[in-house]
Each structure stands twice: as C-alpha cells, then as structure tokens.
KELUMTOR-395342 format. One record per residue (C-alpha): residue number from 0; z, x, y; residue in one letter. Coordinates in steps of 0.1 Angstrom, whole numbers. Layout:
<atoms>
atom i: NUM | pz: Z | px: X | py: Y | aa: A $
...
</atoms>
This chain:
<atoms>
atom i: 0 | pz: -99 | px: 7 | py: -214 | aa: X $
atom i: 1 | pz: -125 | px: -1 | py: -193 | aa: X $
atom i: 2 | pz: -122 | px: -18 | py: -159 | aa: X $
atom i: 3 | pz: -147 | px: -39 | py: -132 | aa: X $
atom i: 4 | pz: -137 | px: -18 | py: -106 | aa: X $
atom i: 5 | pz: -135 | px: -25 | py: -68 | aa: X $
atom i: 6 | pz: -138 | px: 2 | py: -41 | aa: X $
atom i: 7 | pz: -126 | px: -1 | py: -13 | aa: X $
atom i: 8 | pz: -106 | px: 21 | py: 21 | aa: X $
atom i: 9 | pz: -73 | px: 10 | py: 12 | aa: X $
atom i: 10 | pz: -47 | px: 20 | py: -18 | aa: X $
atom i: 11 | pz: -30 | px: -12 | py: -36 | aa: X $
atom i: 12 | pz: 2 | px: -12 | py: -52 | aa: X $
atom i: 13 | pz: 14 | px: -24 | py: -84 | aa: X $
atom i: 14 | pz: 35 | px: -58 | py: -75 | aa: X $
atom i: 15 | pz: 21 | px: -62 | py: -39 | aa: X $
atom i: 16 | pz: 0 | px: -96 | py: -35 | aa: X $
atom i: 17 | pz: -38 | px: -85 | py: -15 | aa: X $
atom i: 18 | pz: -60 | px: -114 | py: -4 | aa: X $
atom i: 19 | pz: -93 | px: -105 | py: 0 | aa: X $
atom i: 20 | pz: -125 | px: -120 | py: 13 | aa: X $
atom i: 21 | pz: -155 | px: -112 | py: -16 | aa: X $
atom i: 22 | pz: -192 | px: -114 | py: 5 | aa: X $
atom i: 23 | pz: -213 | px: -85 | py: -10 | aa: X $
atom i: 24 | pz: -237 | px: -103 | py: -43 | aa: X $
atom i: 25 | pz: -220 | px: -74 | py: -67 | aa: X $
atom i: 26 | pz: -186 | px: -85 | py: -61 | aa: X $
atom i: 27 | pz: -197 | px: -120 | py: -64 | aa: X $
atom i: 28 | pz: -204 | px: -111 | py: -99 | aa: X $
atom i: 29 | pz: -178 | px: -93 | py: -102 | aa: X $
atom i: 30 | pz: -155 | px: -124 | py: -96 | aa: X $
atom i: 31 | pz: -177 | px: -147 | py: -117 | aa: X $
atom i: 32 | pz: -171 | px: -126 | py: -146 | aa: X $
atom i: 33 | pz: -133 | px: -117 | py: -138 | aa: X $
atom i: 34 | pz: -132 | px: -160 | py: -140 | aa: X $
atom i: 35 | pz: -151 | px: -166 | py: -169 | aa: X $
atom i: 36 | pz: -133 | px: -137 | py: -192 | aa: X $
atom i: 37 | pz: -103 | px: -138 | py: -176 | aa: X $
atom i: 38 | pz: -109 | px: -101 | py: -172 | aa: X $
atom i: 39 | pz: -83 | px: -77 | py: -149 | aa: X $
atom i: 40 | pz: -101 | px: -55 | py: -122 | aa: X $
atom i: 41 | pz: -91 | px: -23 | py: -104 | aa: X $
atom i: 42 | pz: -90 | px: -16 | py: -65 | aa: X $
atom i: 43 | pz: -95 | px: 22 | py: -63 | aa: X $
atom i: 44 | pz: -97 | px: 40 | py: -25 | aa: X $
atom i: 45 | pz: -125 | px: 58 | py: -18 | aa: X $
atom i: 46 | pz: -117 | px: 79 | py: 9 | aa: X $
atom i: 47 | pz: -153 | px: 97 | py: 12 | aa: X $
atom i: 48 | pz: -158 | px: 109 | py: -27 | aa: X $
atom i: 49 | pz: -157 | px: 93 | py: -61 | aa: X $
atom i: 50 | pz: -121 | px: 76 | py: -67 | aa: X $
atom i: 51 | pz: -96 | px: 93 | py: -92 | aa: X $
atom i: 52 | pz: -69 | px: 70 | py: -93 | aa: X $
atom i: 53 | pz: -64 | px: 31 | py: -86 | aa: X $
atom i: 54 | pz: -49 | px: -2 | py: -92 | aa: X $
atom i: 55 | pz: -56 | px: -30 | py: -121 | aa: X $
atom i: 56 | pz: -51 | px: -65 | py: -102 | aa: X $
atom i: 57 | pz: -51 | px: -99 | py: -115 | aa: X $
atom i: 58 | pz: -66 | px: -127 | py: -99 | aa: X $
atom i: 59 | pz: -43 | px: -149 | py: -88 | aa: X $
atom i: 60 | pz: -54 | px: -177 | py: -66 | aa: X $
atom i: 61 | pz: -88 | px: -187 | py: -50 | aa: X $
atom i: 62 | pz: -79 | px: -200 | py: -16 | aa: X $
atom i: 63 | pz: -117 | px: -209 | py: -5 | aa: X $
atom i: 64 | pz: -150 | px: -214 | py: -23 | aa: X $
atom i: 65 | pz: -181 | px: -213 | py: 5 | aa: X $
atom i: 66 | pz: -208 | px: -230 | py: -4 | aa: X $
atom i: 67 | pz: -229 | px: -194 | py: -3 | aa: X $
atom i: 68 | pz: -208 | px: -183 | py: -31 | aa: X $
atom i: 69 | pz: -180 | px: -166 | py: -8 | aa: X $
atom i: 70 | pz: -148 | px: -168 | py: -20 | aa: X $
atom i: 71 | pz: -112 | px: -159 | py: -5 | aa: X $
atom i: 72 | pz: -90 | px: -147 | py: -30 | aa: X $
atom i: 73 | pz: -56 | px: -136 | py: -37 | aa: X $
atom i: 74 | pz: -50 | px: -110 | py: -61 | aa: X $
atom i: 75 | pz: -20 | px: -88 | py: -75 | aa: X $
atom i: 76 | pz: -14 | px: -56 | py: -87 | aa: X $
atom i: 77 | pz: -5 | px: -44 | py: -118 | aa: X $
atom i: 78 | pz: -3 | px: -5 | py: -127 | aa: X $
atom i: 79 | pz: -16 | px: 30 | py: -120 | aa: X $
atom i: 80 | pz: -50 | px: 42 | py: -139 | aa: X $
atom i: 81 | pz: -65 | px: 71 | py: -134 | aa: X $
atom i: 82 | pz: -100 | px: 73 | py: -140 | aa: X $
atom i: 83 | pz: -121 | px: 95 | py: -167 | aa: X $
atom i: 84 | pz: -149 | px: 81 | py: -161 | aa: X $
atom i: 85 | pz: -169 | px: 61 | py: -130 | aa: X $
atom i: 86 | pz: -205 | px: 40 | py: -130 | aa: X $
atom i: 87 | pz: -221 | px: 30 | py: -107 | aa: X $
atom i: 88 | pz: -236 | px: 3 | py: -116 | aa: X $
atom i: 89 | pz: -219 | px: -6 | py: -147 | aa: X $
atom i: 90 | pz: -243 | px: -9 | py: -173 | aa: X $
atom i: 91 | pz: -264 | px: -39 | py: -169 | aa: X $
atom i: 92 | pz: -239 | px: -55 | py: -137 | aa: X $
atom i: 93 | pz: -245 | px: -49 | py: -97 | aa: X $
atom i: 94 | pz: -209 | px: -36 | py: -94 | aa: X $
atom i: 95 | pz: -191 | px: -2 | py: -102 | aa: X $
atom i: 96 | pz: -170 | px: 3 | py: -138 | aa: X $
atom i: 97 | pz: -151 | px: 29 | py: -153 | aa: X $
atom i: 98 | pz: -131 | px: 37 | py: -183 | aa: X $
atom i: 99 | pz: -91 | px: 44 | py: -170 | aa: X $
atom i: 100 | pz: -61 | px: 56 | py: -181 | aa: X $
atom i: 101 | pz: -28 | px: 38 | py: -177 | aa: X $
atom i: 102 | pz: -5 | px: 59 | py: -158 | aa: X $
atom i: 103 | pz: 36 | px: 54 | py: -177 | aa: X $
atom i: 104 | pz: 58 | px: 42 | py: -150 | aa: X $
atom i: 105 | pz: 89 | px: 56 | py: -151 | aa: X $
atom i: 106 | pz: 111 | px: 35 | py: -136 | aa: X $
atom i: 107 | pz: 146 | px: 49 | py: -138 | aa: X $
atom i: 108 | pz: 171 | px: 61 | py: -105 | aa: X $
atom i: 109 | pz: 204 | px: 70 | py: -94 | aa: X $
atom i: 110 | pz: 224 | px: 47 | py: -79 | aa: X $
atom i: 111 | pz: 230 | px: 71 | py: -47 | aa: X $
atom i: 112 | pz: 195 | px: 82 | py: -46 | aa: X $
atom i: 113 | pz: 190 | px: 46 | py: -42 | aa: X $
atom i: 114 | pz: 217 | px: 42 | py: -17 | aa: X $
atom i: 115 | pz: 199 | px: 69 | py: 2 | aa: X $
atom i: 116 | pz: 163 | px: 55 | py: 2 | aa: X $
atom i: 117 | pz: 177 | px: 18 | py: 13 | aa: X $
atom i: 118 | pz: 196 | px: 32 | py: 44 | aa: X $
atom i: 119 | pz: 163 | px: 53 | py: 57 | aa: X $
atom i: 120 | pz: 140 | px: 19 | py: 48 | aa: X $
atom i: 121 | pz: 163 | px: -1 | py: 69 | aa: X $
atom i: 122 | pz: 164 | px: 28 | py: 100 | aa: X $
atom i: 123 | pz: 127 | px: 30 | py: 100 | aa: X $
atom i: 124 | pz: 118 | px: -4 | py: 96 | aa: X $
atom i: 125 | pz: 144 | px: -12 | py: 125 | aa: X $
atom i: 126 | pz: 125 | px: 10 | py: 143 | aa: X $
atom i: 127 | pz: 91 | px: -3 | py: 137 | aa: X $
atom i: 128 | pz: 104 | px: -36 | py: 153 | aa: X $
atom i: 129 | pz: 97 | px: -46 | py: 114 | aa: X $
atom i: 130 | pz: 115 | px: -81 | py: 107 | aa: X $
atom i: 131 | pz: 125 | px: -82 | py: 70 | aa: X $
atom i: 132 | pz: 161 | px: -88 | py: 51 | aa: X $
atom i: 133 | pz: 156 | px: -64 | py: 26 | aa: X $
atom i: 134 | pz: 169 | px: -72 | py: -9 | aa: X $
atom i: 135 | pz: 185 | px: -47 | py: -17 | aa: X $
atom i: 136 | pz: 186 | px: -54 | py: -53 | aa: X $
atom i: 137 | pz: 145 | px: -57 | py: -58 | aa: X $
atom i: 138 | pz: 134 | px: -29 | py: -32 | aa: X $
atom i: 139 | pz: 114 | px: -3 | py: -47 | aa: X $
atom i: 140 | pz: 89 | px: 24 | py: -34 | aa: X $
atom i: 141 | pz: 63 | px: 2 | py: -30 | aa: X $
atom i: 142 | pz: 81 | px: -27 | py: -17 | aa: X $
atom i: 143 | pz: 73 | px: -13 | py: 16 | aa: X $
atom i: 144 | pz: 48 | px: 10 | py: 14 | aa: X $
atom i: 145 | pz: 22 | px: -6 | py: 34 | aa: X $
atom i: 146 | pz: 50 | px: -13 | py: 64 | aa: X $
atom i: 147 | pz: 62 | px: 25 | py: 72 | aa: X $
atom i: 148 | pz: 29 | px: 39 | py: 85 | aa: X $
atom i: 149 | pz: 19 | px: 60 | py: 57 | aa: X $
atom i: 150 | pz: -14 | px: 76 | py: 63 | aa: X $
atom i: 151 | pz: -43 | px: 57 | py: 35 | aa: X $
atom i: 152 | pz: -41 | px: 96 | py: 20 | aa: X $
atom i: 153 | pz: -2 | px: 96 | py: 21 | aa: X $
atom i: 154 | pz: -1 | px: 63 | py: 0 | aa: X $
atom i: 155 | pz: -27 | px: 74 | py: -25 | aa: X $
atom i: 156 | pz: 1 | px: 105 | py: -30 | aa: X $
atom i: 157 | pz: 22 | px: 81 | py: -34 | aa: X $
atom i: 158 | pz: 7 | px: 59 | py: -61 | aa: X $
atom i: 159 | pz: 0 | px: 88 | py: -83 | aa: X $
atom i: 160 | pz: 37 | px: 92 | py: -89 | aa: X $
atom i: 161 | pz: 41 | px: 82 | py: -119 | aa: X $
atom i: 162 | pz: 83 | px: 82 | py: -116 | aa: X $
atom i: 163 | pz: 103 | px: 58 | py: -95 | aa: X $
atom i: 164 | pz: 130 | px: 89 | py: -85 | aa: X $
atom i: 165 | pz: 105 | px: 110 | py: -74 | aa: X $
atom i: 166 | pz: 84 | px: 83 | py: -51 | aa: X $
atom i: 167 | pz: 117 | px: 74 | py: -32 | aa: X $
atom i: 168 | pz: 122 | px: 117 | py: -32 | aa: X $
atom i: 169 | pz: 90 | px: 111 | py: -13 | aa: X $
atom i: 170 | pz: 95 | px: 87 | py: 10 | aa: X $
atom i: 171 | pz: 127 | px: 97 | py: 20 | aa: X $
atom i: 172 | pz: 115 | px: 132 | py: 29 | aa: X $
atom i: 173 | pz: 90 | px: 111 | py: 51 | aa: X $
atom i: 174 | pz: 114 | px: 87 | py: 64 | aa: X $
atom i: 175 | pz: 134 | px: 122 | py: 78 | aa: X $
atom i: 176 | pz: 102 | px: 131 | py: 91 | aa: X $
atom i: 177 | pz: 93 | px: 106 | py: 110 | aa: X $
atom i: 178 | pz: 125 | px: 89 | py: 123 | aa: X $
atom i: 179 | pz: 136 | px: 116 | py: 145 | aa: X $
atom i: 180 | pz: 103 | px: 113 | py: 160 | aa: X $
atom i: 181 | pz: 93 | px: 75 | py: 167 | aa: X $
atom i: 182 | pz: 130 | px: 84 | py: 185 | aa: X $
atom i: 183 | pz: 122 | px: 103 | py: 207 | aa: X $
atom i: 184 | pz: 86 | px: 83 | py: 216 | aa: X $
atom i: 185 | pz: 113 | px: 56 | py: 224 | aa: X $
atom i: 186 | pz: 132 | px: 76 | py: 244 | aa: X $
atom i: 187 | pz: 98 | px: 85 | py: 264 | aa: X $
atom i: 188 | pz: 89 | px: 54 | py: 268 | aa: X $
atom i: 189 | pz: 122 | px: 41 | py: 283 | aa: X $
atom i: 190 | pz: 120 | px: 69 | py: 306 | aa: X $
atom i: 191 | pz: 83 | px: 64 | py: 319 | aa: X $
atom i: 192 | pz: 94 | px: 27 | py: 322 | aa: X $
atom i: 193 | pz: 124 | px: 38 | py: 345 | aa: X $
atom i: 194 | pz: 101 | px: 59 | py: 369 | aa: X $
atom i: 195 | pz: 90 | px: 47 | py: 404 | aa: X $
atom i: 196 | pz: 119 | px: 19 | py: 401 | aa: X $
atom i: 197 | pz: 146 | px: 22 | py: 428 | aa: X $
atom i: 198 | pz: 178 | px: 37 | py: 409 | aa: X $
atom i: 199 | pz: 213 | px: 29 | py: 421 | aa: X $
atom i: 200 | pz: 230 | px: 67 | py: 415 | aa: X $
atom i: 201 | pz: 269 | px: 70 | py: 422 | aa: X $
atom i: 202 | pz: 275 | px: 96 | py: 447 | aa: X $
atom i: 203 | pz: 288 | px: 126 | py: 436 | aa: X $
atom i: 204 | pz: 322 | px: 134 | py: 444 | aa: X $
atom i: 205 | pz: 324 | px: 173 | py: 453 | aa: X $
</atoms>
C-alpha cells in the first residue's frame, strides 16, 4: 500500500488521538487530498535519517480552518507499517510518500503478566505526580506510552513490537529501571529541601 506520509520528531501510537497544527504548503496538500479521497496518512519519526517504521492516522476532526489555509487537526492512529520504500516528493505532490507494510499485531497476554505491567504503570505514574484512574480493563502498552518518559528512540523500540506480551516485557523491564531511581531523586530532593532549616533533634539519652 502506499501512504502520504508525514515526518515528523515524534513516534505516534496506534489508538492515541494527536492534534496537530498543519502550516508548511506540502502538508497543506497533503490535507487537501487526505479530505477529498478520504485517504489515511502515516506519521513516521525522523530522528536524523530516512524513517523505517511509522503510524497510519485517520483524520478525525478539523478544529480550525485559517483563512491562509492553516488548519488544526486532530488525528488518530491506526497500526504499525514499516516502510520499503520512501519519496521525497511523491511523484507529482510537494509532500513525502512511501509504499509500507502493515506490521500483524499480536495482541494476546497472560493474565499475571498483565497483573504485573498494571501494578508498575500505577507506581510510576504515582510517581510522575501523573493524575489518571487507569482502566484497568482497556490499558495496553500504548495507553501510556507517551506519559512514562520514554526517550523519542525508546518509543520507536517500542512501536516496532509487533506483540502485545513482549511490549509490556518491555516496559516493565523499564518501569524496574527507572522507579528505583526517580526514588531516590525524591529522596534528594526532600533532603536538599530540609537543609539550612532549624531541626528540632531529641537529645540523646547516653
């Protein structure tokens, strides 16, 4: 299949909602022809060199149309492609194109693999000072992706997983990672706060 595709410093998820503000004249087109064809597009991250893997969105609301042919969009993702093949231009268009391949998501977990992922989303979102109820029964890998502070490169990882059991193996070996230490950065903090305040100390009873 071939795609419009849209470059940009960020990875997108499949099922995560992206609003985006479209300036540049090629992505102008781009629009104009994703709304007259009623065409998908993909969001690939470039991250310095030609993409290899991305995101087919849908558009899914214009919020604004500015009279100099801005628009503000909101868009959502689909599923994985990987790309054989990248143009830029696309023949005979301002913006880039490619032909992709649709990556199979596997979907399928154990219940206490699940169990496990849930309880180190909560911990690290707790700790993030992230407010969310999590629903438990929808929360998947990507759910969250964006709110644990995945590096751009640890996210693109992440998105070319193509099963669901092995994206939570992931994240979970991260969440291990990095919970001990936003801890102890805590634990810094509260005792930098504490220093040059006048303590009351028990005396010592020797």
């Amino acid at each position: 299949m071939y795609l419009p595709l849209f470059p940009l410093k960020l990875v997108a998820f499949p099922g995560e909602d992206l609003n985006l503000h479209i300036f540049e004249p090629r992505y102008r087109e781009l629009l104009k022809d994703v709304e007259g064809e009623n065409l998908s597009f993909g969001i690939c991250p470039y991250l310095g060199k030609i993409p290899e893997y991305g995101t087919e969105v849908v558009l899914d609301q214009v919020y604004k149309r500015y009279e100099d042919g801005r628009l503000d969009i909101k868009t959502k993702g689909v599923r994985v492609f990987k790309l054989k093949s990248f143009d830029n231009p696309s023949p005979g268009k301002l913006y880039a194109g490619g032909e992709v391949e649709f990556l199979t998501n596997i979907p399928v977990v154990s219940e206490v693999q699940n169990y496990e992922f849930i309880f180190y989303l909560k911990e690290i979102l707790y700790l993030l000072n992230y407010p969310s109820e999590i629903n438990t029964k929808t929360v998947q890998s990507f759910t969250y992706a964006h709110k644990v502070g995945l590096k751009i490169e640890e996210e693109l990882e992440l998105l070319k997983i193509p099963e669901e059991s092995k994206r939570m193996e992931y994240l979970i070996s991260y969440f291990k990672r990095m919970i001990p230490a936003i801890k102890a950065v805590e634990r810094a903090k509260e005792k930098i706060k504490q220093n040059g305040h006048f303590k009351h100390l028990d005396p010592l009873n020797f």
